[in-house]
C-alpha positions in Angstrom: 154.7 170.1 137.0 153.9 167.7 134.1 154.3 163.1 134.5 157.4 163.2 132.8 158.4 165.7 135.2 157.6 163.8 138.3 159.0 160.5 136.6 162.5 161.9 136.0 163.0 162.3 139.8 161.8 159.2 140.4 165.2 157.0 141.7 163.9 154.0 139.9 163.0 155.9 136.9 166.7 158.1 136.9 168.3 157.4 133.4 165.0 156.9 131.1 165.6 159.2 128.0 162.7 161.5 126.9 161.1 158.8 125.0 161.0 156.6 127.8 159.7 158.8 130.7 157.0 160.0 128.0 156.0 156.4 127.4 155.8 156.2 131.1 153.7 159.8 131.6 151.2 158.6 129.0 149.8 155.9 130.9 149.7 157.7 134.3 146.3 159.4 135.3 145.3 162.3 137.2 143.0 161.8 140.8 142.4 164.3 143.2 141.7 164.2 146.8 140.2 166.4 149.6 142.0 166.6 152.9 141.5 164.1 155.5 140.6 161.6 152.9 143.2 158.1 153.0 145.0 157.0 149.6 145.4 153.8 151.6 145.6 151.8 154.4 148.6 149.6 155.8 148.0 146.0 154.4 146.3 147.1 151.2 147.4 145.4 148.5 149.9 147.7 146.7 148.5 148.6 143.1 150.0 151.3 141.9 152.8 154.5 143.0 151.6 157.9 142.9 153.1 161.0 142.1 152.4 164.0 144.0 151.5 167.5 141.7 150.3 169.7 144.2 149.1 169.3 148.0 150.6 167.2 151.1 149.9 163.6 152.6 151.4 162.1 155.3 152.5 159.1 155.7 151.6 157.2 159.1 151.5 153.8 160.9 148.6 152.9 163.7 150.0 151.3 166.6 147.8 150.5 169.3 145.0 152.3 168.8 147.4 155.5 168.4 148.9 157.1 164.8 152.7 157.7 164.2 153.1 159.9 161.4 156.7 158.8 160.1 156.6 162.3 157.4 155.3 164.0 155.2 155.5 164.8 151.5 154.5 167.3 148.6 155.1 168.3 145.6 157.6 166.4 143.3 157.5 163.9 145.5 156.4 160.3 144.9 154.9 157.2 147.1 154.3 153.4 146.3 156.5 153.2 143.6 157.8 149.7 144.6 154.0 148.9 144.0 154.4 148.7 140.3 157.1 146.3 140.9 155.3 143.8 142.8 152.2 142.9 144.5 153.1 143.5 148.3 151.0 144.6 151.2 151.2 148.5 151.5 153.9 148.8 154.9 152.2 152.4 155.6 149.0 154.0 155.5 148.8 157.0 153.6 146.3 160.3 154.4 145.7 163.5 152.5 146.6 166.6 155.0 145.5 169.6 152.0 143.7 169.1 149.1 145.7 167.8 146.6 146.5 166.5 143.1 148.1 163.2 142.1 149.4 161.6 139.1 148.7 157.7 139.4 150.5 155.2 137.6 149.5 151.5 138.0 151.2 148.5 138.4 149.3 146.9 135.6 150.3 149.7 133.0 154.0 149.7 133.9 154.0 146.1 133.5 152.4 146.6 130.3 155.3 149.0 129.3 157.4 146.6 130.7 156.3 143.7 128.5 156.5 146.0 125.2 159.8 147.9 125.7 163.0 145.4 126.2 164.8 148.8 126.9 162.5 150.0 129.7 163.0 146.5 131.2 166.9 146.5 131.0 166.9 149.8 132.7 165.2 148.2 135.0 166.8 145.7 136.0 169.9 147.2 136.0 168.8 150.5 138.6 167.5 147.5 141.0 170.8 145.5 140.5 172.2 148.7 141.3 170.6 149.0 144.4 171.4 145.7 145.7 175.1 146.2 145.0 174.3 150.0 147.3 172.6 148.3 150.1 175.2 145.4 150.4 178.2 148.1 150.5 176.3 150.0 153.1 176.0 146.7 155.3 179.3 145.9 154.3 180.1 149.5 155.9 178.6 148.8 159.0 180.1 145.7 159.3 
C-alpha cells in the first residue's frame, strides 16, 4: 500500500484528485517501529498524523495508574490526522502491539501544502464545513 493510497481513505482527504493526494504522498515519510515501543503519549503536543502500512497499535488512555485500551488499528488505517490541522494536546496515547510500518505526514508539511495550493485549502475547508453541518444534524437528531 503506497501514501497516496493511505491518503485517499483518509475522511479529511476524500475528494483530492490524483494530483492532490500525490502532492500530499510526496511529503509524507516512512518510520518504523518495534512492538511495545509508544508513538506517543496523552498530552504530547500533536505534530503530525500517521498512516499505518503494515503492523498494529493500539490506542489507549491511563487512568489511575491502570490502561484502557479504547482499540486497535492496522493496516489502511490512519491516526492523528486532526494533528496537521492544529496544535492540540494528543487526547490518547498510542503504543505499537507488532512491529510495524508507518507513513508520517507532519503538520508542518501539510501546512506548507496548504500555503502553496489554494485548491488543497478550499477542499479543506469545505470537508470540515462539511463536518460541522454532520455533527449539528446528528445533535439536531438527538434532540
Amino acid at each position: 500500500m503506497n501514501a497516496e493510497q493511505l491518503l485517499r481513505d483518509v475522511p479529511l482527504f476524500q475528494g483530492l484528485d490524483h494530483r492532490q493526494l500525490a502532492q500530499l504522498a510526496k511529503l509524507m515519510h516512512p518510520r518504523t517501529l518495534a512492538a511495545g515501543e509508544v508513538v506517543f503519549h496523552e498530552g504530547d503536543e500533536g505534530v503530525a498524523m500517521h498512516a499505518i502500512v503494515s503492523g498494529k497499535v493500539e490506542i489507549y488512555h491511563e487512568r489511575g495508574g491502570k490502561e484502557e485500551v479504547v482499540r486497535q488499528l492496522g493496516p489502511g488505517e490512519v491516526f492523528g490526522e486532526i494533528s496537521v490541522l492544529v496544535q492540540h494536546p494528543r487526547i490518547a496515547s498510542v503504543r505499537v502491539v507488532e512491529a510495524t510500518d508507518l507513513l508520517i505526514l507532519s503538520a508542518w508539511n501539510f501546512r506548507t501544502a496548504l500555503e502553496e495550493s489554494s485548491d488543497l485549502a478550499r477542499h479543506l475547508v469545505y470537508r470540515l464545513a462539511q463536518w460541522i453541518v454532520d455533527a449539528e444534524d446528528r445533535a439536531a437528531a438527538r434532540v
